[in-house]
Residue, then its C-alpha position, 0 to 999 in steps of 0.5 A: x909086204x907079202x901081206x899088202x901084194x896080197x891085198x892088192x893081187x884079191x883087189x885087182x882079181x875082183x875088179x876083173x871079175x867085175x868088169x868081166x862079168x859086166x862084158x858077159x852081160x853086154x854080150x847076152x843082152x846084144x845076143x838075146x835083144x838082136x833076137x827077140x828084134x828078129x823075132x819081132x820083126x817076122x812075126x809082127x812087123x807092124x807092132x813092135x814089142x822088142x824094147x820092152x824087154x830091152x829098154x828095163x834090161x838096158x836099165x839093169x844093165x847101166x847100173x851094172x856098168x856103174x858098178x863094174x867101172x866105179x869105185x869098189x867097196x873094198x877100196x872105199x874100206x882101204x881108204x878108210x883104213x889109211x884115214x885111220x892111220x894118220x889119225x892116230x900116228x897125229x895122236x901119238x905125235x900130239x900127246 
């Protein structure tokens, strides 16, 4: 049983890296757009060229959501394992 609580303590500790990770980004990509914004704005009101460091870094950063808030690889391996089980407890059963 200790074995299983372990598992699960290392899968849960890895989704919360994930998705803190993911947080961070949010952040930086707010704090560092707002300023390029401010910096466009003074020093070039009229031709604006913010977005096109936001507009590919926000692309980045929806893949990096798809990855934080979808299922983890290590699950999609658990799932397969449980699917390996029951295959050869029906085996056993049958022959």
């Amino acid at each position: 049983m200790v074995d299983g609580l372990d598992k699960d303590y290392h899968r849960d500790s890895g989704r919360v890296r994930a998705l803190r990770g993911f947080y961070a980004h949010v952040l930086i990509y707010f704090v560092v757009n707002a300023a390029l914004l401010a910096i466009n704005l003074i020093a070039a009101p009229n031709a604006l060229w913010f977005y096109w460091v936001a507009a590919p870094w926000g692309i980045g950063l929806f893949f990096h959501a798809l990855d934080a808030y979808t299922v983890r690889l290590p699950d999609l391996e658990r799932s397969q394992q449980v699917l390996d089980e029951v295959a050869e407890k029906r085996r056993r059963r049958a022959g």
